[in-house]
N, C-alpha and C positions, 0 to 999 in steps of 0.2 A: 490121079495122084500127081502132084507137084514135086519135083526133085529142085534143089539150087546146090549145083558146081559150084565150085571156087578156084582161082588161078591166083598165086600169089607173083607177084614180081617186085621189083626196086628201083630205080633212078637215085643219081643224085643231082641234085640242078642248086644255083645258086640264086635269089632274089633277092628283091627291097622293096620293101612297103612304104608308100608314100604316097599320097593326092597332090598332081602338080599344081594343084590349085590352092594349096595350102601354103603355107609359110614351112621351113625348114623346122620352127619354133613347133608350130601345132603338129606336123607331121609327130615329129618327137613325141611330144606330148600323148600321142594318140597311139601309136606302133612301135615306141622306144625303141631300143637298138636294135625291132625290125626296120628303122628307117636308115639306117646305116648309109650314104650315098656310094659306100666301097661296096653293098651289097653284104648277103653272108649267104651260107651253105646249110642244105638241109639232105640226109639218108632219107627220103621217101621210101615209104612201103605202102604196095598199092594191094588190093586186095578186086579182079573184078567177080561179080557175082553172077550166076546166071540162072533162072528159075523157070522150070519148062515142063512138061511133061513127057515121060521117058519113051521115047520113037522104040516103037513095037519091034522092028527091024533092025536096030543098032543096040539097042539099050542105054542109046548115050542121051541127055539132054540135048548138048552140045559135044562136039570133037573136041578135044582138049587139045588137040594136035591145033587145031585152027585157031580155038581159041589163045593159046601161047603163040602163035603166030602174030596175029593180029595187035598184041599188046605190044609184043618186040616190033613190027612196024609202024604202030600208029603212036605209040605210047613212048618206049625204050630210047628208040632210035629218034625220035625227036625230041624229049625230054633231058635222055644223061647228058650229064658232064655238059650242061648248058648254061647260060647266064637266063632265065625265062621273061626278065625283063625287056632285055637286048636282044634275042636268039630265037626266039617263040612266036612267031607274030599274030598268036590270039593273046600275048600281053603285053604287044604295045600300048595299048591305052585300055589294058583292064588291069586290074592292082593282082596280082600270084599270089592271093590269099591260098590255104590250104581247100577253104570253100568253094573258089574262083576255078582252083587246077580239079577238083574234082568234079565239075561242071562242064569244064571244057575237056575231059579226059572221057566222060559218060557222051558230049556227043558226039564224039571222032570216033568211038566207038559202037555206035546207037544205031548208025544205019548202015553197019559191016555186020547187024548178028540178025537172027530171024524175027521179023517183026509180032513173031506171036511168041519168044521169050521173055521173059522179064527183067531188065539190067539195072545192076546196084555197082556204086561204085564205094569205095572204103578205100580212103588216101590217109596213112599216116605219115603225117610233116615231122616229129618225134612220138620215140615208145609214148608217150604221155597224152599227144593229142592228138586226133583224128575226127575226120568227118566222113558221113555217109550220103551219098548222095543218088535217088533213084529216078531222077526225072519229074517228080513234083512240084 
């Protein structure tokens, strides 16, 4: 029998979307006032996931003690109150899509948890959108 945990946490971090390879014209065009060059601000809510089978001996999937550990250090603490553009250095040259942070947030996380649970990551950039991201 599979159980999946869930840890909620938040960040707030500031971006801008743009390909510097583009003209300031097409960025526009393509990311509207996510190309902003003053950047803009987003309340992230991260949700991570965890799917395992329930250890006969604890009853826990995962420690949730660890797991809230691990998100306030790998995640929290490098993410708030940051520019992810400027501040991040997995986004100097990748774009802080919502897509982008949930990919780079699943593998900071991927090889801190036991390689025989399952991890999901769930990043909502606003209440309205979000991605899900599990390693495929």
């Amino acid at each position: 029998m599979k159980v999946t945990v869930n840890r909620k946490a938040h960040f707030n971090a500031a971006h801008r979307l743009y390909n510097a390879d583009w003209t300031d014209a097409r960025n526009a065009t393509v990311f509207g006032k996510c190309a902003n060059p003053n950047y803009h601000g987003h309340n992230y809510e991260l949700i991570v996931s965890v799917k395992g089978e329930i250890h006969p001996d604890t009853g826990f999937v995962m420690d949730m003690k660890v797991l809230k550990q691990l998100i306030e250090t790998e995640i929290e603490d490098q993410f708030d109150h940051k520019n992810l553009n400027e501040e991040v250095e997995e986004f100097r040259k990748l774009n802080p899509t919502a897509e982008n942070i949930s990919v780079v947030i699943w593998n900071k996380l991927r090889s801190k948890i036991d390689a025989n649970l399952e991890l999901s990551i769930t990043l909502y950039e606003t209440p309205r959108n979000f991605v899900v991201y599990s390693g495929e």
